[in-house]
C-alpha positions in Angstrom: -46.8 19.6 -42.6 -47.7 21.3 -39.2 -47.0 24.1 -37.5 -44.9 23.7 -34.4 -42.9 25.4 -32.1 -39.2 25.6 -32.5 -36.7 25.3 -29.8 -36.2 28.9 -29.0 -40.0 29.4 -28.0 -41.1 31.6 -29.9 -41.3 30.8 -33.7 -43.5 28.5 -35.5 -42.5 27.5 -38.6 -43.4 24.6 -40.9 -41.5 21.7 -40.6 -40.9 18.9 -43.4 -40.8 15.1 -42.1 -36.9 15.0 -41.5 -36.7 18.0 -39.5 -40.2 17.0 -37.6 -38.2 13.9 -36.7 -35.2 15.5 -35.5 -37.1 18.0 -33.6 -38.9 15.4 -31.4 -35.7 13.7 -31.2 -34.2 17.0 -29.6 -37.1 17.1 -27.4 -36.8 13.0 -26.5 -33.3 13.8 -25.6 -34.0 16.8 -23.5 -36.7 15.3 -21.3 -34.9 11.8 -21.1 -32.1 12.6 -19.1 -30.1 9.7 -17.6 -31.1 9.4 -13.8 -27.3 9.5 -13.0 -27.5 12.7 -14.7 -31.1 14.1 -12.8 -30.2 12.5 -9.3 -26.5 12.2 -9.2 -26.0 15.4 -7.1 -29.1 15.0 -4.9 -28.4 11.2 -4.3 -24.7 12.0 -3.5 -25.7 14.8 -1.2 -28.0 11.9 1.0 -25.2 9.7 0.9 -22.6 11.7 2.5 -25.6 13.5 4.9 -26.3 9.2 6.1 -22.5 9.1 6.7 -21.7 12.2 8.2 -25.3 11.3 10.7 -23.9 7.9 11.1 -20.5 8.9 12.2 -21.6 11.7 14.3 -24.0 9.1 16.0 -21.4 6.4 16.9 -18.2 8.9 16.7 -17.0 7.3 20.1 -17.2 3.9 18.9 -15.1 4.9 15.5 -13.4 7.0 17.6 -12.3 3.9 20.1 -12.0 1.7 16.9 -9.6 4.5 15.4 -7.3 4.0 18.1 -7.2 0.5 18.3 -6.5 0.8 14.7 -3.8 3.4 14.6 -2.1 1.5 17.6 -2.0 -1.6 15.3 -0.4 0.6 12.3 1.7 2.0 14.5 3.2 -2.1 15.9 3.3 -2.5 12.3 5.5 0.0 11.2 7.5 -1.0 14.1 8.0 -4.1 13.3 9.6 -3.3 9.6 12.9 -2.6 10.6 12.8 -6.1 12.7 11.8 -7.9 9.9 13.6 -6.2 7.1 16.7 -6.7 9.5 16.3 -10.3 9.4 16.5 -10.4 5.7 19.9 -8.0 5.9 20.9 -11.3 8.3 19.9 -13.7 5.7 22.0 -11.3 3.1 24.9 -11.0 5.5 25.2 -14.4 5.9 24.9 -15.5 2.6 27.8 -13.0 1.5 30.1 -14.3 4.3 29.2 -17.8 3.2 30.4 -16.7 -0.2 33.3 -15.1 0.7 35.1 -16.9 3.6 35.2 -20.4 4.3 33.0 -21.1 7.8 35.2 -23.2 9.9 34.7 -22.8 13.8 36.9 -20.7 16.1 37.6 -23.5 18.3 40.8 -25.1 17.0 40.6 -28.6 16.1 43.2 -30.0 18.2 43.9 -28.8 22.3 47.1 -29.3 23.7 45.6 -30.0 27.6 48.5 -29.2 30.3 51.2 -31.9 31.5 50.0 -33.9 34.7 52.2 -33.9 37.5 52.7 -36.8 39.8 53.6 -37.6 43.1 56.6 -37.8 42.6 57.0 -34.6 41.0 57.7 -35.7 37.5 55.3 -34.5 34.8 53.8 -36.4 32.2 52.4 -35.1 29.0 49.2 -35.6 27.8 48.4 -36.4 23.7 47.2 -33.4 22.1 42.8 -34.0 22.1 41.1 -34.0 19.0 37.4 -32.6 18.5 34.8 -32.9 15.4 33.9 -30.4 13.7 30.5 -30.8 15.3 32.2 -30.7 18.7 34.2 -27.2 17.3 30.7 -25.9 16.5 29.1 -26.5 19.8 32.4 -24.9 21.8 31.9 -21.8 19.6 28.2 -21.7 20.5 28.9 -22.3 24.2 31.5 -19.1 24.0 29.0 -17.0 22.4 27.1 -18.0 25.1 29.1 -16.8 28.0 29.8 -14.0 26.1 26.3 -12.7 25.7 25.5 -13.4 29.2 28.6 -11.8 30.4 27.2 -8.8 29.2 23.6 -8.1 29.5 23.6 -4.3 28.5 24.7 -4.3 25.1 24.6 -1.5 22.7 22.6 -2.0 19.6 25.6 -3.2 17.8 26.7 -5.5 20.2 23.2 -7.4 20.2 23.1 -7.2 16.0 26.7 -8.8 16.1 25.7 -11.5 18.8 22.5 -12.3 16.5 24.4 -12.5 13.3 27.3 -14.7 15.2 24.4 -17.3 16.4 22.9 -17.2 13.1 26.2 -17.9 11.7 26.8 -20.8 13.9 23.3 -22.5 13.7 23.1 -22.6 9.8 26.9 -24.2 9.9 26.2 -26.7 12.5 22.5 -27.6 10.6 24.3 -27.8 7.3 26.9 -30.1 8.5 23.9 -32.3 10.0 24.9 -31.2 13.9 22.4 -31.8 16.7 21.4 -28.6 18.6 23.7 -27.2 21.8 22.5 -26.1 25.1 23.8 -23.0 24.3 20.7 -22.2 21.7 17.1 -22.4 22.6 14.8 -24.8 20.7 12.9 -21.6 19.1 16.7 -19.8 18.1 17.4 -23.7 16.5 14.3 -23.9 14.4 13.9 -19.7 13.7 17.4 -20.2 11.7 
């Protein structure tokens, strides 16, 4: 048994083989600090001193790529209620599919006025029959009119003209209609 030094500094005291062991194991564990542990402050310290240096060093470029960034965010969040409205549309839609059956406005017969001859007699005409396809397309030609007859709609007036469009394009594609004039090719296939 030796004579060593115990962990308070001063004392020496004779130590059997078990507590010998456990000493140096004290010591080991002391002295053998994890590096995370020895250099986690200092190394954290450079790291945020190269970042702070490298963003004062280009601060206009992150400044100028901030904007363009923040602009971006900003189209996003913009956009939501556009999007997120056309789901409503879908919903709407769906509900009034659900709920009332979707014939067209347009009636299916049109009694056309008499013809008058030269004689002065009149002659009536046979009442004129239309598809359904036909019915369709008349009702998308009078929403037609009707939006161009008024180009300063409120807010409303423009969701109601979308939702009527959308209504009449997803009947005329699900009774296997060609398109109108009345709709653009990007308003037939956005539908």
């Amino acid at each position: 048994m030796a004579l060593t030094l115990m962990p308070d500094g001063k004392t020496f005291k004779k130590l059997n083989r078990t507590q010998e062991k456990a000493l140096k194991n004290y010591y080991k564990r002391i002295h053998d600090k994890p590096l995370t542990e020895t250099l986690g402050l200092p190394f954290g310290l450079m790291v945020l001193g190269g970042i702070g240096a490298l963003a004062y060093i280009f601060k206009e470029e992150i400044k100028k790529a901030f904007d363009e960034q923040e602009k971006a965010l900003v189209d996003w969040i913009k956009a939501i209620p556009e999007e997120a409205g056309g789901l409503v549309a879908d919903v709407i839609i769906k509900a009034e599919d659900t709920l009332f059956p979707q014939n067209p406005i347009n009636p299916e017969f049109v009694q056309l006025p008499p013809i008058v001859n030269r004689d002065g007699t009149t002659t009536e005409r046979p009442p004129t029959q239309f598809t359904r396809c036909q019915r369709w397309e008349l009702d998308a030609a009078d929403w037609l009119a009707l939006v161009q007859a008024n180009p300063d709609m409120s807010k409303t007036e423009t969701t109601i003209a979308a939702l009527t469009a959308a209504r009449i394009i997803k009947n005329m594609k699900k009774e296997g209609c060609p398109r109108p004039s009345a709709f653009s090719q990007a308003q037939w296939d956005d539908i």
